[in-house]
N, CA, C and O of each residue as an XYZ file, in Angstrom:
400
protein
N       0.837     -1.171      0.000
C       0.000      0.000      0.000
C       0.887      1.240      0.000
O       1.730      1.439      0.875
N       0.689      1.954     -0.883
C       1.532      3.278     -0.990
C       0.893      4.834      0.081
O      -0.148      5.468     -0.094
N       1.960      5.045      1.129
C       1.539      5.861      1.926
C       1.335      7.182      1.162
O       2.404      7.424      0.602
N       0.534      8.035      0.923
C      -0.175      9.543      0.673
C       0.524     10.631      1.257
O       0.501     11.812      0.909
N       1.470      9.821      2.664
C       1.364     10.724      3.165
C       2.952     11.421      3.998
O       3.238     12.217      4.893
N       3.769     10.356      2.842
C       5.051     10.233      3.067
C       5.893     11.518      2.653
O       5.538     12.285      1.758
N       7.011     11.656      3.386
C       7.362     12.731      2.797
C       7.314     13.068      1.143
O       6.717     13.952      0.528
N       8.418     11.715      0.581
C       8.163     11.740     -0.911
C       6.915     12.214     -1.812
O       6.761     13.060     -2.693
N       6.026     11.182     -1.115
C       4.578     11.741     -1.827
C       4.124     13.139     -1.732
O       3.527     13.861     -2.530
N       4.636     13.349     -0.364
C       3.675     15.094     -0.578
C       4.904     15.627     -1.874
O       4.631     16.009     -3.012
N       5.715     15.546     -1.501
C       6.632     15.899     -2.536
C       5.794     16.062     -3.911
O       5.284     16.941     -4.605
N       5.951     14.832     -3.872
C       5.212     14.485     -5.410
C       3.996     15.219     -5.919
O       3.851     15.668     -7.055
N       3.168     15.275     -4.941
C       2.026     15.832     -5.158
C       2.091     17.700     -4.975
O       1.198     18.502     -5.248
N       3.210     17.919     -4.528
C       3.365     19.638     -4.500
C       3.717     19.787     -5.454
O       3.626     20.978     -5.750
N       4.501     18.652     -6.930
C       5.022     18.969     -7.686
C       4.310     19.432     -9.078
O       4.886     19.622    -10.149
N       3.043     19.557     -8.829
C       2.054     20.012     -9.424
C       1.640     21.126    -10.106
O       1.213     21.548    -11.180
N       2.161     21.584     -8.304
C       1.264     23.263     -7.580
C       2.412     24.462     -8.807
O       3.393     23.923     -9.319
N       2.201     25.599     -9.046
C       2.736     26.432     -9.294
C       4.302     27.313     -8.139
O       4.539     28.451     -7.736
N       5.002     25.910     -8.031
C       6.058     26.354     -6.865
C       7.332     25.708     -7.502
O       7.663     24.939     -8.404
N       7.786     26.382     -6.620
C       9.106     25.641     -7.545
C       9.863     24.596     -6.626
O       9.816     24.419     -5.409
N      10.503     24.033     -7.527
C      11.174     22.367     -6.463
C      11.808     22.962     -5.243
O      11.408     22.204     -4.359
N      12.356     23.622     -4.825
C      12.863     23.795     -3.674
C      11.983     24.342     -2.524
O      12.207     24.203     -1.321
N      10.518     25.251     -3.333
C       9.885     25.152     -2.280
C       8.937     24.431     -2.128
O       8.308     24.672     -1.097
N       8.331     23.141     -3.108
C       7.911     22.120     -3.018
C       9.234     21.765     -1.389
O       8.930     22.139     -0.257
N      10.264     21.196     -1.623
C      10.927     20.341     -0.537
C      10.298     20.892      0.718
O       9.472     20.379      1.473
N      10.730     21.740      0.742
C      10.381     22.512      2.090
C       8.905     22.895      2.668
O       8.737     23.150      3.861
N       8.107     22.907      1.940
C       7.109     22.964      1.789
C       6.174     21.130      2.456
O       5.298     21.047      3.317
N       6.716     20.153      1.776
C       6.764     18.737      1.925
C       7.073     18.629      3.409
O       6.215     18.004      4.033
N       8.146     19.114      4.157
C       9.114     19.162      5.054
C       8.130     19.354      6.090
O       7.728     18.584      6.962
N       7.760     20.814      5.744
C       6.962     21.576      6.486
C       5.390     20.692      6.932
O       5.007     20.752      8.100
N       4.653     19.975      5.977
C       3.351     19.207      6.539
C       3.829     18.158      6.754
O       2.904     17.501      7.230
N       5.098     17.270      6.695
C       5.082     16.482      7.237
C       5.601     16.682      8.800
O       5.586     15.797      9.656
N       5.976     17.788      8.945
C       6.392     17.934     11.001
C       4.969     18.701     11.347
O       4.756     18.829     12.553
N       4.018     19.202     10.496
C       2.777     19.550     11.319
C       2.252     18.215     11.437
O       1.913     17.952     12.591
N       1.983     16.781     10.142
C       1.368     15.761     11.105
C       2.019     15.112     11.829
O       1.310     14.187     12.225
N       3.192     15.047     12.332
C       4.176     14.305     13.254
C       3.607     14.987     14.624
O       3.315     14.338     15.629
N       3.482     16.626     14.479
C       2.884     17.671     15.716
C       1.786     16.674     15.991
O       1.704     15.729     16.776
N       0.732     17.338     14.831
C      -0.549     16.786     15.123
C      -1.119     15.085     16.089
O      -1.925     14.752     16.957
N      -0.003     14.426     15.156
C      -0.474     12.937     16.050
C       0.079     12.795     17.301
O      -0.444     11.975     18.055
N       1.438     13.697     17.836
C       1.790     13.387     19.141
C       1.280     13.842     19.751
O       0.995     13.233     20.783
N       0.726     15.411     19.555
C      -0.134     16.069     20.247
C      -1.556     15.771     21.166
O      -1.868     15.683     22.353
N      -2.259     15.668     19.703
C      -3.392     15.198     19.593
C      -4.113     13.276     20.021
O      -5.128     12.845     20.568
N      -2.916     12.676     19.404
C      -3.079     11.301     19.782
C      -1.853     10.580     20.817
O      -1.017      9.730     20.513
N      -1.999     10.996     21.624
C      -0.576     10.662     22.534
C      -0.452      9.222     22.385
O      -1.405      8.452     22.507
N       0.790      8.856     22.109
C       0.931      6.939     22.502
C       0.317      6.714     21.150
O      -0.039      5.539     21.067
N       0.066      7.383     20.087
C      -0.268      6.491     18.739
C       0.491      6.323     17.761
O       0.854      7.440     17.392
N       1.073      5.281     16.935
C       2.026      5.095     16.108
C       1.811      5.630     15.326
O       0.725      5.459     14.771
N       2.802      6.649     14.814
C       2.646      8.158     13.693
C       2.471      6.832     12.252
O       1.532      6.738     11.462
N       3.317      6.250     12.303
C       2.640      5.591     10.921
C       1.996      4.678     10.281
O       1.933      4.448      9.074
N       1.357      3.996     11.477
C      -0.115      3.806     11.469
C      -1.287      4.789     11.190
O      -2.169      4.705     10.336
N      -1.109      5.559     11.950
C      -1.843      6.711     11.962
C      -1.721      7.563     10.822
O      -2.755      8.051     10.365
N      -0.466      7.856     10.216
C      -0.521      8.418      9.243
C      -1.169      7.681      7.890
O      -1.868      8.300      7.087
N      -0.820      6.214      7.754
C      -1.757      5.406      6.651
C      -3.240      5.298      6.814
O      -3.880      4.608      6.021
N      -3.700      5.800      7.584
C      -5.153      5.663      7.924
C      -5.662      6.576      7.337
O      -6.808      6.574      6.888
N      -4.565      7.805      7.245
C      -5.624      9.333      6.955
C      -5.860      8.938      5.423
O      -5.013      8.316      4.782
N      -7.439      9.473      4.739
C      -7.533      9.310      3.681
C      -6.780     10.560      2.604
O      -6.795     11.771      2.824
N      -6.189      9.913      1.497
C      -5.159     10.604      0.570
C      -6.325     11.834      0.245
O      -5.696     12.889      0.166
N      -7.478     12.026      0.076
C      -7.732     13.298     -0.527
C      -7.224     14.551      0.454
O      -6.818     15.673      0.152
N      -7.386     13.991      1.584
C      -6.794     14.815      2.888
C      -5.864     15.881      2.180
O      -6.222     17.058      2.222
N      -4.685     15.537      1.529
C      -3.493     15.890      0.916
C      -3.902     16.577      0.391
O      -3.521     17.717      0.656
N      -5.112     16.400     -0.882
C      -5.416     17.661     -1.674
C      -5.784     18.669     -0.973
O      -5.242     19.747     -1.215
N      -6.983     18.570      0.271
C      -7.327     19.696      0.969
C      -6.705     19.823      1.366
O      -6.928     20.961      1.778
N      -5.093     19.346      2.020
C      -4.133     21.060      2.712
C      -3.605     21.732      1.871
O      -3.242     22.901      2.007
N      -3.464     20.726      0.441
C      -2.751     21.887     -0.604
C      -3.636     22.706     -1.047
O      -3.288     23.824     -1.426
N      -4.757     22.365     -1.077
C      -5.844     23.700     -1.732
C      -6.078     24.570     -0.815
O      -6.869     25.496     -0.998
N      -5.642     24.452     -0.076
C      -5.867     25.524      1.496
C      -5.164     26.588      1.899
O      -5.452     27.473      2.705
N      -3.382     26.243      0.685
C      -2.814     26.757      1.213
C      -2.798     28.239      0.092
O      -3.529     28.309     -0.896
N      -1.773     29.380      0.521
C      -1.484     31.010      0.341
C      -0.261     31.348     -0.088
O       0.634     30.508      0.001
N       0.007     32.631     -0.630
C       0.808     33.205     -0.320
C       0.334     34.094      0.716
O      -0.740     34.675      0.563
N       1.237     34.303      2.058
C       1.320     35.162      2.792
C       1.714     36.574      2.278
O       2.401     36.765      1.274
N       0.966     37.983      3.452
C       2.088     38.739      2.387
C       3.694     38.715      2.169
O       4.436     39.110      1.269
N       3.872     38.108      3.340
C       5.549     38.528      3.269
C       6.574     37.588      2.758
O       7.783     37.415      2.910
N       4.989     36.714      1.669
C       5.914     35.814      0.141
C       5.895     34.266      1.239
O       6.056     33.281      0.518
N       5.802     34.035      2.135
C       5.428     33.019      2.835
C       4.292     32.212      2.315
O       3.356     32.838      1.817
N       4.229     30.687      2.365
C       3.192     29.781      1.934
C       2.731     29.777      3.436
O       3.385     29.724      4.478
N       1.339     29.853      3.184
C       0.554     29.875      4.976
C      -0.642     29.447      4.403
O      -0.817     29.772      3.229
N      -1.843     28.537      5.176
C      -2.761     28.460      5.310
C      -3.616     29.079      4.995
O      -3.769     29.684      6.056
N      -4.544     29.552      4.205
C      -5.641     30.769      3.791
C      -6.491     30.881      5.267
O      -7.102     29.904      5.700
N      -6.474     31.545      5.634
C      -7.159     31.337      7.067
C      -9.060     31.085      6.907
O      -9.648     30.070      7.283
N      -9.549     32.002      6.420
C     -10.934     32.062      5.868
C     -11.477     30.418      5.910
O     -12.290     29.890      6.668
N     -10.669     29.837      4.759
C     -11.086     28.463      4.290
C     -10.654     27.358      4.966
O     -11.240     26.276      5.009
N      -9.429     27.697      5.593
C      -8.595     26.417      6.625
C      -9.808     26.617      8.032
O      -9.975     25.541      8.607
N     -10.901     28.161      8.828
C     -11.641     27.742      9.162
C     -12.636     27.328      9.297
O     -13.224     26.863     10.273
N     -13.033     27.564      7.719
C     -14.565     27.110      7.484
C     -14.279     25.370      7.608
O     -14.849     24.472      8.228
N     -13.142     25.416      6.719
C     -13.052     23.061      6.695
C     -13.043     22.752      7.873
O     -13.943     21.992      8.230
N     -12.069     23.203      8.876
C     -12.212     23.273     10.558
C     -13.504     23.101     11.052
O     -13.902     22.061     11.576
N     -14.233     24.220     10.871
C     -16.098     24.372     11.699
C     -16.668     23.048     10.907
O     -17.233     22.143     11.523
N     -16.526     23.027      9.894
C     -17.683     21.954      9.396
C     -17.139     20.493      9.615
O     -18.046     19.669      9.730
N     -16.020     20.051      9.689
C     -15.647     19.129     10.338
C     -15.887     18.837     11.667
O     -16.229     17.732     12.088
N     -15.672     20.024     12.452
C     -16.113     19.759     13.890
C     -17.694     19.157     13.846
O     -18.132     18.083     14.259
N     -18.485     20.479     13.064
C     -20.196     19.915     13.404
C     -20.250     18.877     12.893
O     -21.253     18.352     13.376
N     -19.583     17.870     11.850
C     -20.272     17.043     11.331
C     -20.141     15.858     12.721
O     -20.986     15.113     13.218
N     -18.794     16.078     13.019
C     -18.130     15.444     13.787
C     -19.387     14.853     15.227
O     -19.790     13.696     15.346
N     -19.727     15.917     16.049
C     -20.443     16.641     16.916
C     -21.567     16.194     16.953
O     -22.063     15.665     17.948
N     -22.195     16.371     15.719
C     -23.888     15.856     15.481
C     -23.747     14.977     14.022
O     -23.187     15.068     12.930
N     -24.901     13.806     14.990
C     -25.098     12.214     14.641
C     -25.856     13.105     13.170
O     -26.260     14.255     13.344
N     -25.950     12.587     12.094
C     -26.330     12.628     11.041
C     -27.668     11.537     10.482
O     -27.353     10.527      9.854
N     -28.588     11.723     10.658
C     -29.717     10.515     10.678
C     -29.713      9.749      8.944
O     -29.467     10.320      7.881
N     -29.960      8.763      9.107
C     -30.026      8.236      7.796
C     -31.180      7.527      7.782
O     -31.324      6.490      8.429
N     -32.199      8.120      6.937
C     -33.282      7.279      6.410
C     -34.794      7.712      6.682
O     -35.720      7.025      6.251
């Protein structure tokens, strides 16, 4: 099974975006120590790469579509849209969804 979520791959998949290879690397660099943050943080005692093969690959597209130029030429998060995906994840999260 090919991890989504490996450094290489984000690689791969930044190599897309309108950036150039070096800040693709760094860029790659950069979400892979926010989910290393995220799972120690958030999931204490859980094996980062377990955990990391679990997350589903579109995941990847939504942080890259999420992301900006800052003004000061920095790649950052669009804030607007990184909290709308935030809120609506939480509610879906939150409240049971009835089916039928």
């Amino acid at each position: 099974m090919t991890d989504p979520f490996s450094p290489e791959r984000i690689r791969q998949r930044l190599s897309v975006e309108q950036i150039s290879p070096a800040q693709a690397d760094r860029l790659a660099e950069a979400v892979a120590e926010s989910l290393q943050r995220t799972c120690k943080e958030w999931f204490p005692g859980t094996d980062y790469d377990n955990w990391r093969q679990m997350l589903p690959e579109p995941l990847l597209d939504v942080l890259v579509q999420l992301l900006t130029w800052g003004e000061d030429g920095q790649i950052v998060a669009d804030y607007r849209p990184t909290a709308a995906a935030t809120c609506i994840f939480l509610d879906l999260q939150n409240r049971p969804i009835p089916v039928g």
